[in-house]
VEXKE-282712 format. One record per residue (C-alpha): residue number from 1; residue in one letter; x, y, z. Coordinates in steps of 0.2 Angstrom, whole numbers. Layout:
BEGIN
ATOM  fike  vomar      x      y      z
ATOM   NUM      A      X      Y      Z
...
***
This chain:
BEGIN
ATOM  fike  vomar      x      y      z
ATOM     1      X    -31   -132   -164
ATOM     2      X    -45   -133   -153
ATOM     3      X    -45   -123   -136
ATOM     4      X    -44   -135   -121
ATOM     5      X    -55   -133   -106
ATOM     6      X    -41   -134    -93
ATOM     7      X    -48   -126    -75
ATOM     8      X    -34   -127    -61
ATOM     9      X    -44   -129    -43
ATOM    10      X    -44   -114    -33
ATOM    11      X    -35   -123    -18
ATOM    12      X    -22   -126    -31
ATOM    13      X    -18   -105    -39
ATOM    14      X    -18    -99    -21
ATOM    15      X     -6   -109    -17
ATOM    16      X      3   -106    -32
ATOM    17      X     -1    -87    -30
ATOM    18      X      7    -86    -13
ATOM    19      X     22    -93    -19
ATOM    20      X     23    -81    -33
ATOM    21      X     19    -67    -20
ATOM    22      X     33    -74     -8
ATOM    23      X     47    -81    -20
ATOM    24      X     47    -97    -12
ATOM    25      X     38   -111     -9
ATOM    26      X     46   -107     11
ATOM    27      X     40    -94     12
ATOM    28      X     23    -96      5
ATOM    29      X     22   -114     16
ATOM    30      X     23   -101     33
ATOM    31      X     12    -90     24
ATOM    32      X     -2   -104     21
ATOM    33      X      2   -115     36
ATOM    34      X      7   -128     25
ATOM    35      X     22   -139     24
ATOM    36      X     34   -132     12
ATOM    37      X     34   -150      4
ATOM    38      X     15   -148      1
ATOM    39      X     16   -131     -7
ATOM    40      X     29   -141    -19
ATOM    41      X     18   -154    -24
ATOM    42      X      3   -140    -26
ATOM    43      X     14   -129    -40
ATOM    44      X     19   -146    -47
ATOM    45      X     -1   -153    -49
ATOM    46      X     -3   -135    -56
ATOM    47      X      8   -135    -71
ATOM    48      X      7   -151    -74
ATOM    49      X    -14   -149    -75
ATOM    50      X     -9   -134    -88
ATOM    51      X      4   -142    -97
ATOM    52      X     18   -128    -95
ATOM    53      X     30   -119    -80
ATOM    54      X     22   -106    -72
ATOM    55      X     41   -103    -60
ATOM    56      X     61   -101    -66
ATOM    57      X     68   -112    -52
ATOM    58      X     85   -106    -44
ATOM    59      X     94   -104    -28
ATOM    60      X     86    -89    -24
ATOM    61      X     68    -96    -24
ATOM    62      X     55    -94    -40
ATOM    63      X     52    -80    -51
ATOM    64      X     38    -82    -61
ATOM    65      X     38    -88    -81
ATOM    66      X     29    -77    -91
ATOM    67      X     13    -89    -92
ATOM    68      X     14    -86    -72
ATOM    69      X     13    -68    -74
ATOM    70      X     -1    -69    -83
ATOM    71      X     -8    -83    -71
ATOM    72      X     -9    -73    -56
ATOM    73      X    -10    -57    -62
ATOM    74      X    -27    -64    -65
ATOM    75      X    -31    -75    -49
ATOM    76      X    -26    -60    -38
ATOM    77      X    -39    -51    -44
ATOM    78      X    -49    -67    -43
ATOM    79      X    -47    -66    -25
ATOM    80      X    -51    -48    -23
ATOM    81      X    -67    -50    -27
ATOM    82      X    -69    -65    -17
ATOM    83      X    -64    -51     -2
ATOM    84      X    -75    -40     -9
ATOM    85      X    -90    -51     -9
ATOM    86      X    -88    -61      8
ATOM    87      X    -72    -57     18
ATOM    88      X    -52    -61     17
ATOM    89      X    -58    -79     25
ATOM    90      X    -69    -82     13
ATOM    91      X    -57    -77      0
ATOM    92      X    -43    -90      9
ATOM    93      X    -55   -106     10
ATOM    94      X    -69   -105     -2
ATOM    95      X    -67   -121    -16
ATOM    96      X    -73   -124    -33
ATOM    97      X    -87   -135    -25
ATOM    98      X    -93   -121    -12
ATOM    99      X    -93   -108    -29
ATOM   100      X   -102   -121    -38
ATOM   101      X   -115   -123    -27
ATOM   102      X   -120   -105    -24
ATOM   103      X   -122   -101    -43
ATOM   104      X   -132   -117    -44
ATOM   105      X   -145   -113    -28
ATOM   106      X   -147    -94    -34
ATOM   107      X   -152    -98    -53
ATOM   108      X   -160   -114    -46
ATOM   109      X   -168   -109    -30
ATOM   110      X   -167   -126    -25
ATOM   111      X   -153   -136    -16
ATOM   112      X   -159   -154    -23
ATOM   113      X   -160   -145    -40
ATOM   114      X   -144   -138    -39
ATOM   115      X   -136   -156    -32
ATOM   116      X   -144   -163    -51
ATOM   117      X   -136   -148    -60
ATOM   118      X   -121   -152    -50
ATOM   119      X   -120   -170    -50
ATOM   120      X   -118   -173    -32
ATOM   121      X   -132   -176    -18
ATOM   122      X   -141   -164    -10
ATOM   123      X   -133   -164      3
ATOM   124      X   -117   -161     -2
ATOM   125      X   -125   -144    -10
ATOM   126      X   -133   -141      9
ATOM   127      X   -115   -144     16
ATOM   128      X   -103   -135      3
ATOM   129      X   -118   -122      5
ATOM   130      X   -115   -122     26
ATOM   131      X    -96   -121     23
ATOM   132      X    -96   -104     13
ATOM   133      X   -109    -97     25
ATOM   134      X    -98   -102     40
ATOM   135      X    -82    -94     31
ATOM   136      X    -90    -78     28
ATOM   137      X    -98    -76     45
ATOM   138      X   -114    -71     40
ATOM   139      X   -131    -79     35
ATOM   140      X   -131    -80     14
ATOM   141      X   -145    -89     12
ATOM   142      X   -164    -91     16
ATOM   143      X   -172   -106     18
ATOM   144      X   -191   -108     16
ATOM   145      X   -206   -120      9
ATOM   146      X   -203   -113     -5
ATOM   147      X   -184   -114    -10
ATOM   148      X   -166   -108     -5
ATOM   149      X   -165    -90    -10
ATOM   150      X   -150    -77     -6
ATOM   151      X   -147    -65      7
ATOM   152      X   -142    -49      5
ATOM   153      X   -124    -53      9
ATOM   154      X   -126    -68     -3
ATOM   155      X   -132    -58    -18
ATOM   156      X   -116    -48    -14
ATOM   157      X   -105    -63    -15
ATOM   158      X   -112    -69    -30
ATOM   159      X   -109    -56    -39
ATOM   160      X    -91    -56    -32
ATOM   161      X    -90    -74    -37
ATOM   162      X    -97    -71    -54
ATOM   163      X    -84    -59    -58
ATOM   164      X    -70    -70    -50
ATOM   165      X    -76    -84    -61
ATOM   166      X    -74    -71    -77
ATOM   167      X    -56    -66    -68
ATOM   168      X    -52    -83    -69
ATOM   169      X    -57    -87    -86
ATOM   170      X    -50    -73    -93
ATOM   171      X    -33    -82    -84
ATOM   172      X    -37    -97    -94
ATOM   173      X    -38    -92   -109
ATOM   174      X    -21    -79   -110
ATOM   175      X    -12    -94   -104
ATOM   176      X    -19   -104   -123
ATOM   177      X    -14    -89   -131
ATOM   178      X      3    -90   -124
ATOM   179      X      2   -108   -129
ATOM   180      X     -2   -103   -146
ATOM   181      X    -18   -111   -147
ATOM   182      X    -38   -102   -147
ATOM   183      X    -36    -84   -140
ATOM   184      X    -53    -85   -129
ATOM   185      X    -68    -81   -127
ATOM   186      X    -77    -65   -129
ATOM   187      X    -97    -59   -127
ATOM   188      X   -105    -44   -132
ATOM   189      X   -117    -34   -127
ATOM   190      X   -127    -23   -142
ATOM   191      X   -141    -12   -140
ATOM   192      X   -152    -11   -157
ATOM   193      X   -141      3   -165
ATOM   194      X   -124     -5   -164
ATOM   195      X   -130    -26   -166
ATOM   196      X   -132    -17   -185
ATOM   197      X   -117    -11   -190
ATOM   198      X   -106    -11   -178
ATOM   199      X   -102    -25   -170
ATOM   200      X   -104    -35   -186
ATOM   201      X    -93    -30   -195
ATOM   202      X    -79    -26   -179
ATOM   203      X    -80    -44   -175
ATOM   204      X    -80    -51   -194
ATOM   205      X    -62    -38   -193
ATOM   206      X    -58    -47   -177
ATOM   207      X    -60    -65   -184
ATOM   208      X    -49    -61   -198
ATOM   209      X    -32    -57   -187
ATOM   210      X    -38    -67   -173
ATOM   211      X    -44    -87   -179
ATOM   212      X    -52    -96   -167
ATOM   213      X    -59    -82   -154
ATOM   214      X    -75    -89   -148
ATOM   215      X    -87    -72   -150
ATOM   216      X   -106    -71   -141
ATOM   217      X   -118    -57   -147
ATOM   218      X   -133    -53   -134
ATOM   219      X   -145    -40   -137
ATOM   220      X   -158    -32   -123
ATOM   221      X   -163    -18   -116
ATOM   222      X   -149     -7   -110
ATOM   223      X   -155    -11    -91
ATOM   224      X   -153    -29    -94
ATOM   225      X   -136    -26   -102
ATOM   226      X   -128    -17    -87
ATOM   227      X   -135    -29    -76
ATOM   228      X   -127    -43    -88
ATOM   229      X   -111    -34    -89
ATOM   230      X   -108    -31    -69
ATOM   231      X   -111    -51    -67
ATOM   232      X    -95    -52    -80
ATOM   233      X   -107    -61    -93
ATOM   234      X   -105    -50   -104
ATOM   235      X    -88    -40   -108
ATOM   236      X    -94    -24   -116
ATOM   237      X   -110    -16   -120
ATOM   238      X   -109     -9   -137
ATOM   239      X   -121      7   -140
ATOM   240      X   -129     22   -135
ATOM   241      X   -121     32   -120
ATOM   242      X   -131     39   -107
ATOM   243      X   -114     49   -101
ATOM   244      X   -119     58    -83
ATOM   245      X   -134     46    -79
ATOM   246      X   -122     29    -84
ATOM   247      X   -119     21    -67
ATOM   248      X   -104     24    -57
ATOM   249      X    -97      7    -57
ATOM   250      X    -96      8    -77
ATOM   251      X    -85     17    -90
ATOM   252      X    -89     23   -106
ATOM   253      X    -78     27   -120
ATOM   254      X    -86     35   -136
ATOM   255      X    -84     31   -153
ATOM   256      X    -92     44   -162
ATOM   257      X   -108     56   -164
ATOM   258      X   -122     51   -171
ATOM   259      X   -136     62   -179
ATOM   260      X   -155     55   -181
ATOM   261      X   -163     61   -199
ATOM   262      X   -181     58   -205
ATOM   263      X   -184     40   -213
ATOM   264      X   -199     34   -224
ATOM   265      X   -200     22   -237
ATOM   266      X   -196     26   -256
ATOM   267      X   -213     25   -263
ATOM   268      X   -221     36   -248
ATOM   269      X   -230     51   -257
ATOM   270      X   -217     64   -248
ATOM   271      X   -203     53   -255
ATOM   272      X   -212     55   -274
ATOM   273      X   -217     74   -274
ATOM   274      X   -205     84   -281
ATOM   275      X   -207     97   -269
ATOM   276      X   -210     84   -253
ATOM   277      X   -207     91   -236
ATOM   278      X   -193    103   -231
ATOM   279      X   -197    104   -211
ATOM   280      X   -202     94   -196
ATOM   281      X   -217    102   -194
ATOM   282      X   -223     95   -211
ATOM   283      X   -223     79   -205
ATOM   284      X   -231     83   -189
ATOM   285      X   -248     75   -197
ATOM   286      X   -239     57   -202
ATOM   287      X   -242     42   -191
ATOM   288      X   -224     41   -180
ATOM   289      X   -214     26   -173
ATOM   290      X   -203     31   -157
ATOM   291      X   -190     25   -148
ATOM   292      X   -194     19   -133
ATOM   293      X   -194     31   -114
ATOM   294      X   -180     35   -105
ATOM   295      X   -167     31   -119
ATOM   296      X   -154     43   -128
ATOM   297      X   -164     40   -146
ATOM   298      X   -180     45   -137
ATOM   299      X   -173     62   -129
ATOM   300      X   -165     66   -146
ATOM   301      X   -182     64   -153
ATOM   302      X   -191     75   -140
ATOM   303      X   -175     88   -141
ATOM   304      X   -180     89   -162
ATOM   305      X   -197     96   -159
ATOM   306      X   -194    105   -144
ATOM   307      X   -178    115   -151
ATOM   308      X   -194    118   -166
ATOM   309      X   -206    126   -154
ATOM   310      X   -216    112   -160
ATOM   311      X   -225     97   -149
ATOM   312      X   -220     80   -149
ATOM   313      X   -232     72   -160
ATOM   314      X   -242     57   -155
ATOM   315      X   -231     41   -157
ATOM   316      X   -242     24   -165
ATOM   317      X   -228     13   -160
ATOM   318      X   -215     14   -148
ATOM   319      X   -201      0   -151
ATOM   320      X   -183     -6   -146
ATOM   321      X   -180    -18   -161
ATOM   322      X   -172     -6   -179
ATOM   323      X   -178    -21   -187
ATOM   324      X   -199    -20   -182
ATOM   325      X   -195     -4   -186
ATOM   326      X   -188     -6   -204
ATOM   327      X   -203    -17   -207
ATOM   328      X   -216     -6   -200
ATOM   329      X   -207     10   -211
ATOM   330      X   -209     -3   -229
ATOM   331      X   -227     -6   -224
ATOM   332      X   -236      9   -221
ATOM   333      X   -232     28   -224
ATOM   334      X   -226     32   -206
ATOM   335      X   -211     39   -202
ATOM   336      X   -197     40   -191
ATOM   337      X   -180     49   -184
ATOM   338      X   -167     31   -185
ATOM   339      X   -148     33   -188
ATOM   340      X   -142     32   -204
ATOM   341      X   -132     18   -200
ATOM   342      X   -149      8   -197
ATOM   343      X   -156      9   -213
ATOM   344      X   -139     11   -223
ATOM   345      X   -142     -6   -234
ATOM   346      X   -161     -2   -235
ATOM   347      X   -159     15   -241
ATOM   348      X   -143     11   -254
ATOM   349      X   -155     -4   -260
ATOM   350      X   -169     10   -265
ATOM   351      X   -181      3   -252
ATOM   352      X   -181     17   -239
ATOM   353      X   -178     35   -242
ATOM   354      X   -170     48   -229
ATOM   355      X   -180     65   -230
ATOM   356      X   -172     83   -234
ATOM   357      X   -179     88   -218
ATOM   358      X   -167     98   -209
ATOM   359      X   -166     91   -190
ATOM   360      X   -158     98   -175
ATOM   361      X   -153     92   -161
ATOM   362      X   -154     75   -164
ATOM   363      X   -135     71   -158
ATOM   364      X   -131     55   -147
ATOM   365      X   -115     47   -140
ATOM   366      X   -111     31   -146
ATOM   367      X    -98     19   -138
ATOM   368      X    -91      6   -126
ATOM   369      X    -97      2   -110
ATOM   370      X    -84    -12    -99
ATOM   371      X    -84    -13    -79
ATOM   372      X    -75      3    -73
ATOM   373      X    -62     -9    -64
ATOM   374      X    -62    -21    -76
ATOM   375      X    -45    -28    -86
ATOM   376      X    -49    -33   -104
ATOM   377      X    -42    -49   -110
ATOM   378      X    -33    -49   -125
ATOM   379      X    -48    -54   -137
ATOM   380      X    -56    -39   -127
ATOM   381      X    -44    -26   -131
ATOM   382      X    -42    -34   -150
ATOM   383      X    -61    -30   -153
ATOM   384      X    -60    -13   -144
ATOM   385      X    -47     -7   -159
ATOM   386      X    -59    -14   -174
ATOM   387      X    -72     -6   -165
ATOM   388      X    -64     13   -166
ATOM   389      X    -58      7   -181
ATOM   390      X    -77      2   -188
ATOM   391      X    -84     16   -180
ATOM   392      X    -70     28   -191
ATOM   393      X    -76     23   -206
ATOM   394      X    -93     23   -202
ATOM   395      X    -92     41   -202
ATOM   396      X    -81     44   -215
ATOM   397      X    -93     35   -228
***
C-alpha cells in the first residue's frame, strides 16, 4: 500500500501534546489558555486527519494509545528544537506557514520567490516572516537591494527548524508503520569507500525485510556531508572516521578496520614479472594517484612512507571518486593504496591486480556517523543492523 503524506499542523500536535503531558484536555486548556472544548475539538481534527486514536478515554482523563506515544515522543523533541533555535515563544506560536516561509526565503533569498514556491503572495511571506521575527524577539533577517538573507539568530533557527521538520517526519512515518503501511523514509550519506560496498548492499538487505522503505544515497565530500546531516537531511553518513577531529555535535560508531594495499592493473609490467616488487620503495618511481588532503585515506598514505623512512612521492592525480580512480588505474601503469573493498569486483574479474607489497600503517576507521542527540527512526536503526552486519562479512571474505 502506498505511504500516505498525512502532516497534522503544528497548532494542532501542541495541543495534542499538552494534553498528553497533562492527562486532560482540562488541564492542557489552563495550560494553553484555551477552552477545554477547543483543546477537544483540536485532538479530535488530529486523529481524525491521521485516521487512528492517539488517547484511551476514561474518567480519569487520557492516556495515550500507543500511536500517541510515538506521536509525541517525536513532537516533543520537535519543540525542543524550536527552543533551541528561537526561544520557548517561538516554540508555542510559530505555524506551518511561518516554518514554510523561512526555508523558502533562506534557499530562495527572495520573499516574492519564496510567495511562488509557496503559493501565496509576497506579502503573506513578508507577514508570516514579521510574525516569526516578532516571536522570537530578535531580528532574523536582512533586508537589502539584493534579497532577504538570514541573521545570525535566523541561520540558528533554521537549523532548529530543519531538524524539527526531520522530528516530525520521522513522527509521521512510525505512525504508518504502526498502521502497517510504508516504514518511511531514509537518506544516506556515503563518502567514496562505503557508496561501493557498503551501503549497497546494506540497503539491498534492508529492502528484503523491510518492502516499501523509501532509501536516498548522496555522495560528497565528507564536509558537505556533516553539513548535510546537522540540517537532518541526511540521516547517517557512511565512511571513514575522523575519531578525535569528528565534531563534537556528531557520533561515530565503527564498523571495522580497514587496511590500504598497493593497486595496479593486471597487465602492468610489476603485475607480469615474476619477481615484481616486493616493497614500497620499489614503487617510489611509478606515477601515483592520491587521496585527496586532510582526509583519513590521505594520512594513511603519508603514514606508509613515513613509517618507511621514505618520502611521500609525487602524486599525478589527487581524487575523491574510487571510480576516476579505477579508470585512471585500467588506463595507465600508475598505481595506488585503495581498499580492497574498492576494487574487490575488479580484481576478482582479472582486471586489477593488488601487489605483494608489504604496507604498514595503512589502518583507517570505518563506520557511522548520526547527529549526537539524534533518535533513529525505525528504518534507521533497521539499516544500522545490515550495516554491522555487511561490514562483518566484508571482513570475514
Amino acid at each position: 500500500m502506498p505511504r500516505p503524506e498525512i502532516t497534522i499542523p503544528l497548532r494542532l500536535l501542541r495541543i495534542a501534546q499538552a494534553v498528553a503531558r497533562r492527562g486532560s484536555a482540562a488541564a492542557a486548556a489552563a495550560e494553553l489558555h484555551l477552552s477545554a472544548s477547543a483543546v477537544s475539538r483540536a485532538v479530535k481534527q488530529a486523529e481524525d486527519m491521521l485516521g487512528l486514536p492517539l488517547f484511551e478515554r476514561g474518567a480519569r482523563g487520557m492516556v495515550c494509545t500507543l500511536a500517541g506515544q510515538a506521536l509525541f515522543q517525536r513532537v516533543t523533541r520537535a519543540l525542543a528544537e524550536l527552543v533551541r533555535g528561537g526561544g520557548q515563544r517561538l516554540a508555542g506560536r510559530a505555524t506551518d506557514a511561518m516554518l514554510q516561509a523561512l526555508h523558502a526565503v533562506a534557499e530562495l533569498r527572495s520573499e516574492s520567490a519564496a510567495g511562488r514556491r509557496l503559493g501565496v503572495t509576497q506579502a503573506a511571506v513578508n507577514h508570516s516572516l514579521r510574525q516569526l521575527e516578532h516571536a522570537a524577539g530578535v531580528s532574523l533577517f536582512q533586508r537589502s537591494q539584493r534579497g532577504t538573507r538570514l541573521s545570525e539568530a535566523g541561520e540558528r533557527l533554521l537549523l532548529r527548524a530543519e531538524l524539527a521538520r526531520v522530528e516530525l517526519r520521522s513522527g509521521h512515518d512510525e505512525l504508518a508503520a504502526l498502521c502497517g503501511l510504508a516504514p518511511g523514509r531514509i537518506a544516506v550519506g556515503a563518502l567514496p569507500m562505503a557508496g561501493d560496498v557498503l551501503v549497497p548492499q546494506a540497503l539491498a538487505r534492508l529492502f528484503a525485510v523491510m518492502p516499501g522503505v523509501q532509501a536516498t544515497v548522496v555522495d560528497g565530500t565528507y564536509e558537505a556531508l556533516v553539513d548535510q546531516l546537522r540540517h537532518g537531511e541526511v540521516d547517517l553518513v557512511v565512511g571513514p572516521l575522523r575519531g578525535e577531529q569528528a565534531p563534537a555535535d556528531l557520533r561515530e560508531q565503527l564498523l571495522f578496520i580497514d587496511h590500504l594495499v598497493p593497486v595496479v592493473r593486471a597487465g602492468h609490467p610489476l603485475a607480469r614479472s615474476r619477481g615484481g616488487a616486493r616493497t614500497l620503495a620499489a614503487l617510489l618511481a611509478l606515477p601515483w594517484i592520491g587521496p585527496l588532503p586532510g582526509t583519513p585515506a590521505r594520512a594513511a598514505f603519508e603514514r606508509a612512507f613515513d613509517t618507511e623512512g621514505l618520502a611521500v612521492p609525487p602524486v599525478s592525480l589527487q581524487v575523491n571518486s574510487p571510480a576516476v580512480v579505477r579508470a585512471l588505474l585500467l588506463a595507465s601503469d600508475a598505481v595506488a593504496l585503495l581498499s580492497p573493498l574498492q576494487v574487490r569486483g575488479e580484481v576478482g574479474a582479472g582486471q586489477l591486480r593488488v601487489l605483494p607489497v608489504a604496507v604498514q600503517r595503512t589502518e583507517r576507521a570505518i563506520g557511522l556517523m548520526l547527529r549526537r542527540d539524534g533518535l533513529p527512526s525505525p528504518a534507521l536503526r533497521a539499516l544500522l543492523m545490515e550495516l554491522q552486519v555487511v561490514a562483518a562479512v566484508s571482513m570475514r571474505s
